[in-house]
C-alpha positions in Angstrom: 64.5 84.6 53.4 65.2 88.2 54.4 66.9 89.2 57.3 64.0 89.6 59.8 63.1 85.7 59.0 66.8 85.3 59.7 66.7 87.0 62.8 63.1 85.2 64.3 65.1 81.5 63.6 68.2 82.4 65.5 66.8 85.1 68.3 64.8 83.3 71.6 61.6 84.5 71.6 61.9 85.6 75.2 64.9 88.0 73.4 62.7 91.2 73.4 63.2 95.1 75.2 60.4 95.8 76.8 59.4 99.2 77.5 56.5 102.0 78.1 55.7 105.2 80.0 53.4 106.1 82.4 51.5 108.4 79.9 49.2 104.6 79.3 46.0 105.2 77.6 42.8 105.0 79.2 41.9 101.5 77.3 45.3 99.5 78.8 44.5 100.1 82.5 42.0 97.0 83.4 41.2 96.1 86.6 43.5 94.3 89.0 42.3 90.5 89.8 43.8 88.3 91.8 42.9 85.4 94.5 43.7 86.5 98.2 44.5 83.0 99.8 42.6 84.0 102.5 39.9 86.1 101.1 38.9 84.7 97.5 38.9 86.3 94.4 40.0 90.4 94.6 39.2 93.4 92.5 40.8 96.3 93.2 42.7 99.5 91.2 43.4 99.3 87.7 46.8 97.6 86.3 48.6 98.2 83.1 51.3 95.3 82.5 54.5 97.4 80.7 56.5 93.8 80.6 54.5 90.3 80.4 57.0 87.9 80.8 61.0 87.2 81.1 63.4 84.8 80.1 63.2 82.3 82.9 60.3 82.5 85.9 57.3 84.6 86.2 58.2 88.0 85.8 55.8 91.0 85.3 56.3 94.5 85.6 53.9 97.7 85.1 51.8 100.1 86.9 48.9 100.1 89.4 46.7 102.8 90.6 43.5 103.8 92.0 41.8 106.8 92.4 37.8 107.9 93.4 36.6 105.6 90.2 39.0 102.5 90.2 37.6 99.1 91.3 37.2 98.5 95.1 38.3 102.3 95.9 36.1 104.3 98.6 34.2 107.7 96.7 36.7 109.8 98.4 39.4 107.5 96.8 41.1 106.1 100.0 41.4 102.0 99.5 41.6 99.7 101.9 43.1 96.4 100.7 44.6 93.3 102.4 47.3 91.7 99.8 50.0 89.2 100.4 51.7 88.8 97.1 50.6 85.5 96.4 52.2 86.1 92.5 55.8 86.6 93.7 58.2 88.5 95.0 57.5 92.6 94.6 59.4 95.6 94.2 57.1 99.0 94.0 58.0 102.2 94.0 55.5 104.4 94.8 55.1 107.3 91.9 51.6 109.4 93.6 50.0 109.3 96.8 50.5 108.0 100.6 49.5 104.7 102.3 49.8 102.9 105.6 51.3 99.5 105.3 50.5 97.1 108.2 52.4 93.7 108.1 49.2 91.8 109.8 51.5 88.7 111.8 53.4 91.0 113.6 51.6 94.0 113.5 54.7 96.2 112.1 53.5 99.4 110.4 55.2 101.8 107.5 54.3 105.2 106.2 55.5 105.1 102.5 55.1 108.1 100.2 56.3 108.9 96.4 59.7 107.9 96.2 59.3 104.6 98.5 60.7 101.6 97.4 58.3 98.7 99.1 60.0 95.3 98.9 57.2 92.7 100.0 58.3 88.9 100.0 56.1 86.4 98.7 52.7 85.6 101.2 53.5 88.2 103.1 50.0 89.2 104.2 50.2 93.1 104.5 47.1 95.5 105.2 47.6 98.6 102.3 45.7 101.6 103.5 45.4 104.5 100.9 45.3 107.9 101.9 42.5 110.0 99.5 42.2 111.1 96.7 44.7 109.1 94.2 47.5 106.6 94.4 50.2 104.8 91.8 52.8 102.6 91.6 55.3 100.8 89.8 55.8 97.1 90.4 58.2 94.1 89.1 56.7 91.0 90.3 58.8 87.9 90.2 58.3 84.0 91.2 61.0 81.3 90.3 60.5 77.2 90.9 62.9 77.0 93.8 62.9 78.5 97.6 65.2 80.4 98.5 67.4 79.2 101.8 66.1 81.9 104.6 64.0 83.9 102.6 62.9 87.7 103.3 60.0 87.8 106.0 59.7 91.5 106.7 58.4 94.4 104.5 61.9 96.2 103.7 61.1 99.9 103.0 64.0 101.9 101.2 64.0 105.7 98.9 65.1 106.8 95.8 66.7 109.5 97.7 68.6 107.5 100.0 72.4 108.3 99.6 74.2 105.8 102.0 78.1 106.1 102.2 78.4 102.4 100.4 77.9 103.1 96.8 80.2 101.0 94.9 81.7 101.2 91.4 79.8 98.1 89.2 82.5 96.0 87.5 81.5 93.2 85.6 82.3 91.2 82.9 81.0 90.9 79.5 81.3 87.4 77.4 82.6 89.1 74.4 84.2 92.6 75.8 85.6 91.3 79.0 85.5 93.2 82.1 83.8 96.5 82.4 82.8 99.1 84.7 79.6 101.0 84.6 78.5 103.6 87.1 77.9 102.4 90.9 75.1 100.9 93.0 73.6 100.1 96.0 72.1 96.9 97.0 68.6 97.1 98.6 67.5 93.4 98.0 70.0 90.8 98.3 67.6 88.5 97.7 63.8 87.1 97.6 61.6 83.7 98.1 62.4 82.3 95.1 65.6 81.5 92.5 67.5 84.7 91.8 65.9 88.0 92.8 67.9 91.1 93.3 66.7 95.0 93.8 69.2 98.1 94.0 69.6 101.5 92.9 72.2 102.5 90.1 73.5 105.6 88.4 76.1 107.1 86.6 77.3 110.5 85.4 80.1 113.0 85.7 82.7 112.0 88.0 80.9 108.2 88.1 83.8 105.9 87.6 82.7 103.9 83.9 84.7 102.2 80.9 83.3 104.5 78.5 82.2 108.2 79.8 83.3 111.7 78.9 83.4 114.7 80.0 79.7 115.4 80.0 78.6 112.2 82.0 77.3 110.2 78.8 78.2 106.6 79.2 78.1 103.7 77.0 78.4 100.2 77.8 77.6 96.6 76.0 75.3 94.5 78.3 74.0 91.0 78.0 72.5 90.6 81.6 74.5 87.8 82.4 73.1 87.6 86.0 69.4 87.3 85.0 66.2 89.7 83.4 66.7 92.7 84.6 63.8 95.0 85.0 64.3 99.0 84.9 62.4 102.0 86.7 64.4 104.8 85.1 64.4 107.4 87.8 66.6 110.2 86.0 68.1 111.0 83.2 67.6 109.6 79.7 68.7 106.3 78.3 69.0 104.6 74.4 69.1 101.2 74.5 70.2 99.6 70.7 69.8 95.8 69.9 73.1 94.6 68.5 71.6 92.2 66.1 68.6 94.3 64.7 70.3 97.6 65.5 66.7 99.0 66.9 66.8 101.4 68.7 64.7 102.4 72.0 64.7 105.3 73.7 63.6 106.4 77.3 63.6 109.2 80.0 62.8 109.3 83.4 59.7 107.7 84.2 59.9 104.7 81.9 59.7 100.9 82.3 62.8 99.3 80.9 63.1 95.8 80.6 66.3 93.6 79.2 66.2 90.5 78.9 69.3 88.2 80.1 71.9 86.3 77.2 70.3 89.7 74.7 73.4 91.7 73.9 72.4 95.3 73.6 73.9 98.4 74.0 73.2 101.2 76.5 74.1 104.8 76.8 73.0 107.4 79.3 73.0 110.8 78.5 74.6 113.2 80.5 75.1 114.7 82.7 73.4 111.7 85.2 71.4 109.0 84.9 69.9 106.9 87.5 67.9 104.0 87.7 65.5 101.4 90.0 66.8 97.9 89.0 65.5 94.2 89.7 67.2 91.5 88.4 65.4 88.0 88.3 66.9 84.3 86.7 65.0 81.2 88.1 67.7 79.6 89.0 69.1 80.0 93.1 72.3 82.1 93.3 75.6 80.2 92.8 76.9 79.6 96.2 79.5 82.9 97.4 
């Protein structure tokens, strides 16, 4: 038995690092199906899945687009869809183009642009109007077995950009390494409709408080997602990510879909000088009680 065989009989199969770029060949985007509870079966834009699954839940994550050719999409490309996220939970950040979101039960409406982070809670039925020519996104969809207690009924529309004075350094503790710290974040979803569903903006760098950083802002830190899957836009910067029992290696830059899956010790260094990410953390099991 060699030591791949001895690695498939002891690893989870759910114990994978998921990851792509936005450079997705023309093949992998397919169109986007779903059923609209109150409209039927949907086509509309093209999807390309970067992470199929997680450890625990549903829990998807890619890109979506459309443009004057994609399913449902006028000629001019402006698209005019009605979607309530009848899969789960979803955190997008919008990478190309400008829409009107219009929350149809209360008639609420939001301009989002690139950089928007768009937080939509599960049936949440919201009217997506896309300016012309072309539009993308990333997405992290997530939906666990339980409800959440006083779940999210609101669009919640953040930035990438947004600097509010309450960054805080990120301590936490590792099973084997014991208490760490690594970089700071900002919380922008506490949580979502179902089991454990978290959102925030992290990033570290020179002069970012971490366990393990020099002088040029590279930080390294061991990380087993104890909290649940986490799922990764990397917004700056350049990351490796190494499996402690294979020892592969992945690397990514800004851009990229990361995902790590929770109990999978791996390692992770960001290169200086800063690094800075869009993170969603999902575990279908509710929060333990504060």
């Amino acid at each position: 038995m060699g030591v791949n065989d001895r690695l498939t009989d002891t690893v989870p199969a759910t114990h994978v690092v998921h990851g792509g770029t936005q450079d997705i060949a023309r093949d992998q985007w397919l169109p986007f199906e779903w059923v609209e509870p109150k409209l039927g079966r949907q086509v509309h834009g093209e999807i390309a899945v970067i992470r199929p699954f997680g450890t625990s839940g549903t829990l998807m994550a890619g890109f979506w687009r459309t443009n004057p050719t994609a399913p449902g999409a006028s000629k001019d490309g402006s698209h005019r869809i009605t979607y309530s996220s009848p899969l789960g939970d979803e955190t997008a950040c919008v990478i190309e183009g400008t829409a009107t979101l219009t929350v149809k039960s209360t008639g609420k409406k939001y301009r989002i642009a690139p950089g928007s982070i768009v937080s939509s809670p599960k049936n949440l039925e919201v009217l997506w109007e896309i300016d012309a020519p072309n539009f993308k996104k990333y997405w992290c969809i997530f939906n666990g077995t339980d409800a959440t207690p006083n779940p999210p009924t609101d669009l919640l529309i953040s930035n990438v950009s947004d600097n509010p004075p309450d960054w805080a350094e990120y301590h936490f503790t590792e099973p084997k390494e014991g208490p760490l710290v690594a970089g700071e974040l900002i919380f922008i979803r506490p949580s979502g409709s179902t089991g454990t569903m978290m959102s925030g903006v992290w990033r570290s760098g020179k002069g970012i408080a971490g366990s393990d950083v020099d002088k040029n802002g590279r930080m390294v830190t061991p990380y087993t997602g104890t909290l649940g899957d986490e799922t990764i836009l990397l917004l700056e910067g350049e990351v490796d990510v190494v499996e402690t029992l294979s020892g592969k290696k992945h690397s990514f830059r800004a851009g990229d879909v990361i995902g790590l899956s929770s109990g999978m010790h791996v390692t992770w260094t960001s290169k200086g000088p800063f690094s800075k990410k869009l993170w969603v953390i999902t575990r279908d099991k509710l929060p333990d009680p504060a």
